[in-house]
C-alpha positions in Angstrom: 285.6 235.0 -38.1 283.4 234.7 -35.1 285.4 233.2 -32.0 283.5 230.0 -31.2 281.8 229.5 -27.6 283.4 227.7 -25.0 281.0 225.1 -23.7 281.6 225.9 -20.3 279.9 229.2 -21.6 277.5 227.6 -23.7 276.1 226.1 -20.5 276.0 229.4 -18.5 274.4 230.9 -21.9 271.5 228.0 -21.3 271.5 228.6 -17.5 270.9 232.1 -17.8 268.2 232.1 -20.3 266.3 229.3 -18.5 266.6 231.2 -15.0 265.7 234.5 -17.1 262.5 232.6 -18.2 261.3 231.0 -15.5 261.8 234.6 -13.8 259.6 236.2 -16.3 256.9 233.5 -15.9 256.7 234.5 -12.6 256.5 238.3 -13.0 254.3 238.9 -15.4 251.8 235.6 -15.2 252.0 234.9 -12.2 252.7 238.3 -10.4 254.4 236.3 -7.7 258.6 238.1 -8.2 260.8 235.8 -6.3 263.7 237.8 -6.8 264.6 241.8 -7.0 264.4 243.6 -9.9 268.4 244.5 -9.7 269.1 240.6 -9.3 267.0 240.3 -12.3 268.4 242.7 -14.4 271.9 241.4 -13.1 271.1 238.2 -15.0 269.9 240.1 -18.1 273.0 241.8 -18.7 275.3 239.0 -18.0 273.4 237.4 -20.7 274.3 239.9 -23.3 277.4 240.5 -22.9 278.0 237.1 -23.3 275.8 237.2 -26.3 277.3 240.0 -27.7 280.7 238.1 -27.0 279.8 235.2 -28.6 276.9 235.9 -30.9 276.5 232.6 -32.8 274.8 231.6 -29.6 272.1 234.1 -30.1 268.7 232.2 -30.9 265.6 233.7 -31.9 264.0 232.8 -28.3 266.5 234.0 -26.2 264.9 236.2 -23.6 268.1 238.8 -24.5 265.8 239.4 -28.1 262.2 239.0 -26.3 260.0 241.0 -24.1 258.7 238.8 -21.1 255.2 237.8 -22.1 252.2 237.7 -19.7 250.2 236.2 -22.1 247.2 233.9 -20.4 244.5 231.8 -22.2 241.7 233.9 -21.1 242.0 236.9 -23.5 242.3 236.8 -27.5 245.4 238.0 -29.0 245.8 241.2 -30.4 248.6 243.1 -32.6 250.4 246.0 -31.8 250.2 249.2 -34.1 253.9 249.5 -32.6 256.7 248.2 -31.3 255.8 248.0 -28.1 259.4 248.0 -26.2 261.3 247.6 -22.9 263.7 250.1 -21.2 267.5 249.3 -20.6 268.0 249.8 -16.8 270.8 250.6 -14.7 271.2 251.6 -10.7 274.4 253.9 -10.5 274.7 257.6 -11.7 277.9 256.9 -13.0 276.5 253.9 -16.2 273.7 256.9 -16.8 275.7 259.8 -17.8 277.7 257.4 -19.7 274.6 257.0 -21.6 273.7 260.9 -21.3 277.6 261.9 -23.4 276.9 259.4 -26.0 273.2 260.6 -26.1 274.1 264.4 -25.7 274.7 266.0 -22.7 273.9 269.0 -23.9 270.5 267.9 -24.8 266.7 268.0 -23.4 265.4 265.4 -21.4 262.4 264.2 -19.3 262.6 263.0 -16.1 260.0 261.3 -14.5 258.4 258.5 -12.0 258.6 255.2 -13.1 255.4 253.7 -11.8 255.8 250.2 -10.2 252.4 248.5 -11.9 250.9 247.5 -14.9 251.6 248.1 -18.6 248.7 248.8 -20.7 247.9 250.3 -24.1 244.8 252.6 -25.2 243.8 252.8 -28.6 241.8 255.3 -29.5 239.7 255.9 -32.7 238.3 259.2 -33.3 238.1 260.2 -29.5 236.6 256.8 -28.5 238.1 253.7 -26.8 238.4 250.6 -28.7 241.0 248.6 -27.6 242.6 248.0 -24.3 245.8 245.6 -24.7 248.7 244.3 -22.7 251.7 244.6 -23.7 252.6 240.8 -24.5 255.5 240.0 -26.1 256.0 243.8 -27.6 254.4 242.7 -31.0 251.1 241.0 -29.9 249.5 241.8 -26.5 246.2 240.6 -25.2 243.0 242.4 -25.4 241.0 243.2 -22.1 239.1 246.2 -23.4 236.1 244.9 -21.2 238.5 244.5 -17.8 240.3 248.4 -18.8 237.0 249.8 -19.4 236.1 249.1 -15.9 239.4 251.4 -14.4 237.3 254.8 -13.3 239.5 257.0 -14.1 240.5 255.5 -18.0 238.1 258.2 -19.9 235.7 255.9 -22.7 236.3 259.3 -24.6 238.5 262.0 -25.0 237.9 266.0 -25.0 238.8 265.7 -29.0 238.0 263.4 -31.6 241.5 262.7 -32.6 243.2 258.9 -33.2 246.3 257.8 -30.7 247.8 255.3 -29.7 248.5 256.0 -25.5 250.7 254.4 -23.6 250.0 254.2 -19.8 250.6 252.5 -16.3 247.9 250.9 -14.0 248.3 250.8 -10.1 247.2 251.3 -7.3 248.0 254.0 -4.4 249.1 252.4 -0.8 246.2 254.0 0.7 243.9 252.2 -1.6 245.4 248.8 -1.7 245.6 249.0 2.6 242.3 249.7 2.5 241.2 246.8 -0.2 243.3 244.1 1.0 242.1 244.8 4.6 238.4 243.7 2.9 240.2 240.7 1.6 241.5 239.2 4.4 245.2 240.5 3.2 245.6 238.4 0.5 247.5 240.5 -1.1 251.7 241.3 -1.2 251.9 244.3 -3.0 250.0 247.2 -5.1 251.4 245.8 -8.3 251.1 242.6 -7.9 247.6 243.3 -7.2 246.5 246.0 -10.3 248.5 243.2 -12.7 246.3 240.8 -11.5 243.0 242.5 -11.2 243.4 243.4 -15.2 243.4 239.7 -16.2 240.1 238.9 -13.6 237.7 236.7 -15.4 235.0 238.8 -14.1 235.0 242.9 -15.5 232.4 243.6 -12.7 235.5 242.4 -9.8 237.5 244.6 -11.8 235.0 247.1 -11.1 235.4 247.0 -7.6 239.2 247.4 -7.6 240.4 250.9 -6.9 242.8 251.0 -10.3 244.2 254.0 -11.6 246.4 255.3 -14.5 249.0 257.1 -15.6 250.0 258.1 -19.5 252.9 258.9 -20.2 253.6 258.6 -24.4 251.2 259.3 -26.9 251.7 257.7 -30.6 249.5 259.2 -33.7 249.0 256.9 -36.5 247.7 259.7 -39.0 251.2 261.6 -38.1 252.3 263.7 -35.1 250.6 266.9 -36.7 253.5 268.7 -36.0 254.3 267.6 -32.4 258.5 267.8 -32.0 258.7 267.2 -28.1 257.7 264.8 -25.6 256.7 267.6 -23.6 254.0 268.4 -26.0 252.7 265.1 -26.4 252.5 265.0 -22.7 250.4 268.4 -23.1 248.5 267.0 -25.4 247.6 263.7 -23.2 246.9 266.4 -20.6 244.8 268.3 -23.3 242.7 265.2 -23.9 241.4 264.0 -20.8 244.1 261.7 -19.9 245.8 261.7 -16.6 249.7 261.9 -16.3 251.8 261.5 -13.9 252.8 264.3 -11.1 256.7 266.0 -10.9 257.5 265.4 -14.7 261.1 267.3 -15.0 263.1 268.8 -18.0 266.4 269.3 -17.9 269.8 269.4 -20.0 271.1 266.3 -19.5 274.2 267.9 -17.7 271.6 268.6 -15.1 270.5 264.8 -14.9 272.4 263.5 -11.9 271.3 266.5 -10.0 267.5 266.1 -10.2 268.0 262.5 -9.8 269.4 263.7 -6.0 265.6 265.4 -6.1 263.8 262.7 -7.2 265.1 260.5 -4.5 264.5 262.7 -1.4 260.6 262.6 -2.5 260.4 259.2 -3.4 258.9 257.6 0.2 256.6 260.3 0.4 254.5 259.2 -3.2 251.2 258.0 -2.4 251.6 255.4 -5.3 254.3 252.8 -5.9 257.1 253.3 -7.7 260.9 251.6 -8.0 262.4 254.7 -10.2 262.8 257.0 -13.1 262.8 257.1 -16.8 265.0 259.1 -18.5 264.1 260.2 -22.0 265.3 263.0 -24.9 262.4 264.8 -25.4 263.6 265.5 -29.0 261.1 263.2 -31.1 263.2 263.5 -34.8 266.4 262.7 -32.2 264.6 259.7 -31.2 263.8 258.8 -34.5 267.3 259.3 -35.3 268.9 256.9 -32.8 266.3 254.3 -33.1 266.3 251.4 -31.0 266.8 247.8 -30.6 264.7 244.3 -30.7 264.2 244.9 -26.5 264.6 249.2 -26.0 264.6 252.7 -27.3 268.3 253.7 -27.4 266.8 257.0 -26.6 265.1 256.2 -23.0 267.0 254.5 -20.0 265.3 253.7 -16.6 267.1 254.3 -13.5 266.2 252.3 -10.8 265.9 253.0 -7.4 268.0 250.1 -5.3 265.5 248.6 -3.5 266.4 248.7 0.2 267.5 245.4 1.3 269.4 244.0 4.5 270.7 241.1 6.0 269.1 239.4 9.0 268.6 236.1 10.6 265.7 234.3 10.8 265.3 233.1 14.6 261.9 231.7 15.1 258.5 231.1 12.9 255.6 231.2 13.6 251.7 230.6 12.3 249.2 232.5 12.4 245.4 232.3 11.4 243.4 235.6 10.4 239.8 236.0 11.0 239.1 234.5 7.4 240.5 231.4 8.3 243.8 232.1 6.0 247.6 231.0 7.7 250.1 233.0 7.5 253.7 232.2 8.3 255.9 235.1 9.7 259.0 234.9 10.3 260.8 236.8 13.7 264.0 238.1 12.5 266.8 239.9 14.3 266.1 243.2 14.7 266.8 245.9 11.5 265.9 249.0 10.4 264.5 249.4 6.7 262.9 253.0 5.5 263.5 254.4 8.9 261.9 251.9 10.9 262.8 248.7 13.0 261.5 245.5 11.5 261.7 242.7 13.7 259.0 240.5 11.6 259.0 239.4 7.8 255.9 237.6 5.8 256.6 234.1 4.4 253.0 234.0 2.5 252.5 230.2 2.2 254.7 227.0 1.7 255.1 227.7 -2.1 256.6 230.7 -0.9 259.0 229.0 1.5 259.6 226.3 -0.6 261.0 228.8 -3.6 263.1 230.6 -0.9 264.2 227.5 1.2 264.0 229.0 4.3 263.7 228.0 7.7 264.7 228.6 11.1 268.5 230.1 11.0 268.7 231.1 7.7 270.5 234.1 7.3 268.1 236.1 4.7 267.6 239.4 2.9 264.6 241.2 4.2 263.1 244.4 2.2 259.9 246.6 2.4 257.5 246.2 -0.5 256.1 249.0 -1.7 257.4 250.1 1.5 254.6 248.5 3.5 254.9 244.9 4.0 258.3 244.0 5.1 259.2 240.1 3.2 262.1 237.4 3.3 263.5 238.1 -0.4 266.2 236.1 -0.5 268.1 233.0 1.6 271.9 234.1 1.9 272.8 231.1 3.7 270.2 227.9 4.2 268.6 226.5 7.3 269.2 223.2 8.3 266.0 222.3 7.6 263.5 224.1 5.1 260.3 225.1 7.2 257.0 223.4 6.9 253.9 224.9 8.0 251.9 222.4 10.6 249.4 220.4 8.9 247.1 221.7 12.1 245.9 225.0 12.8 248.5 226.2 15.7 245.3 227.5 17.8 242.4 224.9 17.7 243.8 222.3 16.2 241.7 221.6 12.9 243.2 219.9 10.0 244.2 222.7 7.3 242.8 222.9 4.0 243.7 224.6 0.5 240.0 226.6 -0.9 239.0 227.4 -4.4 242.8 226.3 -5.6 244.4 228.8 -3.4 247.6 228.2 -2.5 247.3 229.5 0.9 246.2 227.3 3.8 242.8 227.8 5.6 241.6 226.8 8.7 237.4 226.4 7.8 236.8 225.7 12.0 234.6 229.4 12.1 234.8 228.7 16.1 238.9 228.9 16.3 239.9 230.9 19.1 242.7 233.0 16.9 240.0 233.5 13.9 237.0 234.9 16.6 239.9 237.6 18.0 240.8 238.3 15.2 237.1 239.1 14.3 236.5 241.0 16.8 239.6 243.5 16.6 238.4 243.5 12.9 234.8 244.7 14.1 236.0 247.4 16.4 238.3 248.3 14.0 238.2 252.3 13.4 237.7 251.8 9.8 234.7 249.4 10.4 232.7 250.3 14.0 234.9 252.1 15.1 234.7 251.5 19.1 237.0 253.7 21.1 238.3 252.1 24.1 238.7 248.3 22.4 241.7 248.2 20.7 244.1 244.8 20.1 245.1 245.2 24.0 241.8 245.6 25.4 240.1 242.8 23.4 243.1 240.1 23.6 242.7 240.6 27.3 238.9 240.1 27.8 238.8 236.8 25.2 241.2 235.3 27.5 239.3 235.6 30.3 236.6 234.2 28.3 234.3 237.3 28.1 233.8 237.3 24.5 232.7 234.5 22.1 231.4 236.6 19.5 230.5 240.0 18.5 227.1 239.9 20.3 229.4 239.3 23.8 231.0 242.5 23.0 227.8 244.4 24.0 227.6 242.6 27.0 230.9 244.1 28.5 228.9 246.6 30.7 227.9 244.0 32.6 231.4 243.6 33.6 231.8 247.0 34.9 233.3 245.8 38.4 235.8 242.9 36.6 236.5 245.2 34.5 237.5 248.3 36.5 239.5 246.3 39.0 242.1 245.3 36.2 245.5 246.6 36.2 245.4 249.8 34.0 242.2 249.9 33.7 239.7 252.3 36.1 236.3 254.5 36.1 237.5 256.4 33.5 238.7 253.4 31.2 235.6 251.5 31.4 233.6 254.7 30.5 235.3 255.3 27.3 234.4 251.3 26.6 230.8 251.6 27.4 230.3 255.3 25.6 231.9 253.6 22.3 229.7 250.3 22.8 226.8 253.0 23.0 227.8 254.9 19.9 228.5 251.6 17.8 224.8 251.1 18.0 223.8 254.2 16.9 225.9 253.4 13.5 224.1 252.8 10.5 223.5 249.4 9.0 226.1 250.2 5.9 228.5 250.2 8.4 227.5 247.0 10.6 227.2 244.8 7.6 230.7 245.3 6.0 232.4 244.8 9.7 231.1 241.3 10.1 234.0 240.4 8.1 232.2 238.4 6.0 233.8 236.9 3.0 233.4 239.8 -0.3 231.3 242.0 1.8 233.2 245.1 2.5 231.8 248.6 2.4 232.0 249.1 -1.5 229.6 246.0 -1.9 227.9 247.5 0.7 227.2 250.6 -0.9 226.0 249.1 -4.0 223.1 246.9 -2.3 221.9 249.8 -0.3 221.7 251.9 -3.0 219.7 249.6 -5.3 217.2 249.3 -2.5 218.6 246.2 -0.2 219.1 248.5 2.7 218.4 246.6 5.7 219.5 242.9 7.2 215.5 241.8 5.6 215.6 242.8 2.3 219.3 241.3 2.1 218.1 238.0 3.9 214.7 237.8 1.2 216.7 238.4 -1.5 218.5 235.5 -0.9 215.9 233.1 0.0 214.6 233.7 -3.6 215.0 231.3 -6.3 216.1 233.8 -9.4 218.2 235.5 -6.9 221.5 234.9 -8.7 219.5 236.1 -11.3 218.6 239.4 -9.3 221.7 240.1 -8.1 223.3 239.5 -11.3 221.2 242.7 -12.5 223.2 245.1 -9.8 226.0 246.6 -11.6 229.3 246.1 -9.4 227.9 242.9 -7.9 229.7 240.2 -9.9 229.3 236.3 -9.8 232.1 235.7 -7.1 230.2 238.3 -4.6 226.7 236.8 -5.8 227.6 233.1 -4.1 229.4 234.5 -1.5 226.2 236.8 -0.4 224.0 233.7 -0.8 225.9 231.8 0.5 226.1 233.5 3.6 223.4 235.5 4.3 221.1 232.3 4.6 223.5 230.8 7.2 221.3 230.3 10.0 223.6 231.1 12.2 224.3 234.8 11.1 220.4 235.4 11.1 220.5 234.9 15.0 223.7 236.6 15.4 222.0 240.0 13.7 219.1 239.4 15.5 220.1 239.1 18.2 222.7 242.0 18.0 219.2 243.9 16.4 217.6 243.3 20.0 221.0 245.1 21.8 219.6 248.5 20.0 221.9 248.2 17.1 220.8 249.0 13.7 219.6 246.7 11.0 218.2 248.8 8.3 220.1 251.6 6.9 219.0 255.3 7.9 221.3 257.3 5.9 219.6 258.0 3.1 216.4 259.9 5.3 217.5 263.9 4.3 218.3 266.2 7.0 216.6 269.8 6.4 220.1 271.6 6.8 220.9 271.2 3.1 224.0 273.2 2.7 225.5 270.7 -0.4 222.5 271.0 -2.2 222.9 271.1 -6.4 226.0 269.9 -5.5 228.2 266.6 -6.9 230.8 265.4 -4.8 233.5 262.8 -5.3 235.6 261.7 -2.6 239.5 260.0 -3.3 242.6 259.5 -1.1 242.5 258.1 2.8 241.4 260.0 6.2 241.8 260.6 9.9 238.5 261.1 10.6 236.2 259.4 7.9 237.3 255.8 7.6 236.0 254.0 5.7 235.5 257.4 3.2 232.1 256.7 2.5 231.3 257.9 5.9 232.7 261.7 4.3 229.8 260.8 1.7 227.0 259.5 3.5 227.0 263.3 5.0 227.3 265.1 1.8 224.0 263.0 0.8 222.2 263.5 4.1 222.6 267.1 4.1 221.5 267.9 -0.1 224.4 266.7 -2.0 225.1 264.4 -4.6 227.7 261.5 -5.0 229.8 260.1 -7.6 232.5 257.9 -8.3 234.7 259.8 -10.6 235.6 263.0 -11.5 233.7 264.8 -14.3 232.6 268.0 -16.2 229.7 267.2 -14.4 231.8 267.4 -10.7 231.1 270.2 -8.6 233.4 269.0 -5.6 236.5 266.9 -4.9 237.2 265.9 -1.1 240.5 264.3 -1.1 243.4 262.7 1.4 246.9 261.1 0.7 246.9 258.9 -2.1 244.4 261.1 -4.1 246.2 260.6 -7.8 245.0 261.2 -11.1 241.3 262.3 -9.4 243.1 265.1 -7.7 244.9 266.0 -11.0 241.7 265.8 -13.2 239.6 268.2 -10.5 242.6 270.6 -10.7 242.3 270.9 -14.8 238.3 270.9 -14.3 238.8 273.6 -11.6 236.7 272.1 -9.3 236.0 273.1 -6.1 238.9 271.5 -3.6 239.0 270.1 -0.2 241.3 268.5 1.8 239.9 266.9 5.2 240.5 270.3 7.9 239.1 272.1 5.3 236.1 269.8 5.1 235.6 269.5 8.6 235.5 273.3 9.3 233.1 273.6 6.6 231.1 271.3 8.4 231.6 273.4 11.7 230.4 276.1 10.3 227.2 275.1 9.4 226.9 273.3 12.5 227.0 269.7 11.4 228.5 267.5 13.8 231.7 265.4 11.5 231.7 263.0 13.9 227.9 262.3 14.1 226.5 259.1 13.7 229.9 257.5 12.1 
């Protein structure tokens, strides 16, 4: 006879499962984690065992039989062909070759990344997309075929007309979400909690502009397996079709396991992309079949997880601060600790939701971790403050009542002449991704706003006229203030498709940027008469890329009076207002060729810059890589473009190799950018 519950564990059994749920709700709807993964999982297994000790307290909705949902009421349901499952995890070598001798030690097994983003499934129908669904509950996902369609490098058809069912991971590489939630006023935590989000946008066309990528990694054939035995041949075949896997994929005997592991982990904070571990599978398909698996995981796959680095500190001060969009930001100062080999004395807050969840405040002694390795964050209070923090109801630098936009639950400050938000526009302008003006970096330009120099970007220009303040400052001289005026003189020669996307206006960055240009709005005019036009929600709505947020936004600001005389007048310093780039230079040394450009640089930043040559001097630009791809140009953070040019055979170049090719035929890199 079952033993009955105690109800001192009944009540634990309830706590868990409620703290389980709400956990879930925030991971996978809300993509807003409030606690680690291993505290999570912590909970998780607690709850079975005493499941599994008691199991008369099992019920049907217990999260211990359930996949966490991230269903929304946007998309329309849709049904699994299969059981779409979870993985068991564990964090200690020791638990996992437990798992390998039951297994088989002596057994095959893949080992490979365990991509920190976005479950999604493919179905495909002789060769051709039909449906692209979330995972859901395991059973029923949600379909977003329209949003998955818009990921560049998901192929709309495969190299063979064959049926599958493919499972695969969206994300996004740290050089491309850096880059993206720069243009977004750094919005943003984290690259998954970014790609999760992008694939539930209302609008395909935002999705679009996202840089989302994928990686497949199983393969399911609803007519039969055709005489497929391995995992490493489905991933072949995956490979075979068109579809991009991910890099370092291992086999092994699963006596071997531990000691790859030890491999794994030494290359793991030099991937491009996130990830927070590795799954473990028998590549043996009929053993898989074999062992089955439960209502939540294969018994034949385990994730091992990758113990997010976490440390102690103290929280000793907070403070506010307002970007050049307006958006505050509380950041706490911490002691002083050193995560992924370097010393973090700082830790985002995000908003008072945030801080509210947490209850922190000032001497709270906290865990602090990177995420994703970039953006070091209070995880957790350890022991609470006195007092839970509350940001001013002010903005700490001109005083303006704060206000909550578009139901954001950040604050904004919407006083365009604050004195924090025009800096912070200006080191956003000079910026060497945007105009890239040597000489005025965050030192340089803090120092002239406060002696009241610049206002504005216009006032930037007008710095020569300063030559004699300026070359009597400490550490500053002749040779300092010519490196200022030389980069103020280059920044003019810089083509409009760079001057427009460093204004920092809101949804303008360089992609949007790109798209006007090239569907003939290519100069401050044609952008400011196309949105004096009546239909021209209407005409924008036409542009392909240009969605209905970015359509009010350009509107919106383009007719701002104020912005007209700002350009003008910054048109009258000798800086340029219509795009040049597309006039062809008679050196055509990429002619009949197609380039595509992926990954981050040194020298071309933003990328495009890498491009706008190639089309100057002959060549031809695209936005993925295809049979029809001559050339890939590609930096840290490339992904599955790289791996897809590699099977195509294209010709490859990294960014010395570009440059010297550039040399050579006597094209200056660093001409007009």
């Amino acid at each position: 006879m079952t033993k009955a519950a105690p109800d001192a564990i009944k009540k634990r059994i309830l706590y868990l499962r409620e703290e389980l749920l709400k956990h879930n709700n925030l991971y996978y709807k809300q993509n807003s984690p409030q606690i680690s993964d291993k505290e999570y999982d912590l909970l998780f297994r607690e709850l079975k065992d005493l499941e599994t000790a008691y199991p008369n307290e099992i019920t049907i909705n217990s999260p211990s039989q359930n996949i966490g949902s991230d269903f929304t009421n946007t998309f329309s349901k849709f049904k699994h062909s299969i059981p779409v499952l979870s993985l068991d995890n564990t964090y200690n070598a020791t638990e996992l070759e437990d798992w390998v001798l039951k297994t088989g030690k002596d057994e095959l097994y893949s080992i490979e990344w365990k991509i920190d983003g976005a479950s999604l499934l493919l179905y495909y129908s002789n060769g051709l997309i039909k449906t692209c669904a979330t995972r859901g509950t395991g059973g029923i996902g949600e379909d977003i075929t329209t949003n998955g369609k818009m990921i560049s490098g998901l192929p709309h058809q495969l190299n063979e007309e064959i049926s599958i069912i493919v499972r695969c991971e969206v994300f996004m590489s740290f050089a491309d979400f850096e880059e993206f939630n720069e243009t977004m006023g750094g919005k943003f935590a984290n690259p998954r909690n970014l790609a999760a989000g992008s694939l539930k946008h209302k609008s395909p066309w935002e999705v679009a502009k996202r840089p989302l990528q994928i990686f497949t990694y199983d393969g399911f054939f609803p007519q039969g397996r055709k005489g497929i035995k391995t995992h490493e041949e489905v991933l072949k075949r995956l490979k075979k079709y068109g579809l991009p896997t991910a890099p370092g994929t291992t086999f092994c005997k699963g006596s071997e396991i531990t000691k790859e592991i030890i491999k794994f982990s030494k290359e793991k904070d030099k991937l491009p992309f996130p990830t927070d571990g590795l799954v473990i599978k028998l590549n043996s398909l009929d053993l898989r079949d074999s062992l089955g698996e439960t209502s939540h995981s294969p018994r034949w796959a385990r994730a091992f997880k990758f113990d997010a680095t976490q440390k102690e500190s103290t929280i000793e001060e907070i403070t506010v601060a307002t970007g050049r969009t307006g958006k505050v930001t509380p950041r706490a100062r911490i002691s002083p600790i050193q995560l992924a080999g370097t010393t973090v004395s700082y830790a985002t807050l995000h908003n008072q939701d945030y801080i509210n969840e947490l209850g922190a405040g000032i001497g709270a002694k906290v865990l602090v971790s990177k995420r994703g390795e970039i953006i070091p964050a209070v995880e957790k209070v350890l022991e609470p403050p006195l007092q839970v923090y509350l940001i001013p109801k002010s903005c700490p630098s001109c005083n303006s009542n704060l206000q909550k936009l578009d139901d954001s639950v950040d604050l904004f400050c919407v006083n365009k002449s604050c004195p924090e938000r025009v800096l912070n526009l200006l080191i956003f302008f000079c910026h060497k991704k945007q105009m890239s003006i040597e000489g005025l970096g965050e030192k340089q330009l803090s120092l002239f706003f406060e002696k009241g120099w610049l206002n504005n970007v216009a006032d930037l220009f007008r710095l020569p006229s300063k030559e004699k303040e300026i070359i009597s400052l400490d550490g500053f001289g002749e040779k300092s203030f010519k490196i200022i005026r030389d980069g103020l003189e280059s920044a003019k020669k810089r083509d409009f498709r760079l001057l427009l996307p460093s204004l920092g206006l809101n949804e303008i960055g360089h992609k949007v940027t790109e798209i006007l240009i090239e569907n003939g709005y290519d100069s401050w005019d044609a952008l400011r008469n196309l949105c004096k036009k009546k239909d021209a929600v209407e005409e924008l709505s036409q542009i392909h890329g240009i969605g209905p947020r970015t359509t009010k936004a350009l509107i919106e600001q383009i007719n701002q009076p104020e912005l007209h005389m700002l350009i003008k007048e910054l048109e009258s310093m000798g800086l340029q207002t219509t795009s040049t780039l597309g006039e062809k230079s008679k050196h055509q040394p990429f002619a009949n060729q197609t380039w595509c450009v992926t990954g981050s640089f040194e020298s071309f930043q933003p990328r495009e810059k890498a491009l706008d040559i190639i089309v100057r001097h002959g060549g031809r630009k695209v936005s993925s890589v295809s049979s029809k791809t001559t050339h890939l140009l590609y930096g840290p953070g490339a992904g599955s473009k790289l791996s897809k040019a590699e099977e195509l055979r294209l010709s490859l170049f990294d960014e010395d190799k570009f440059i010297a090719f550039l040399k050579k035929e006597g094209i200056n890199p660093f001409d007009s950018l």
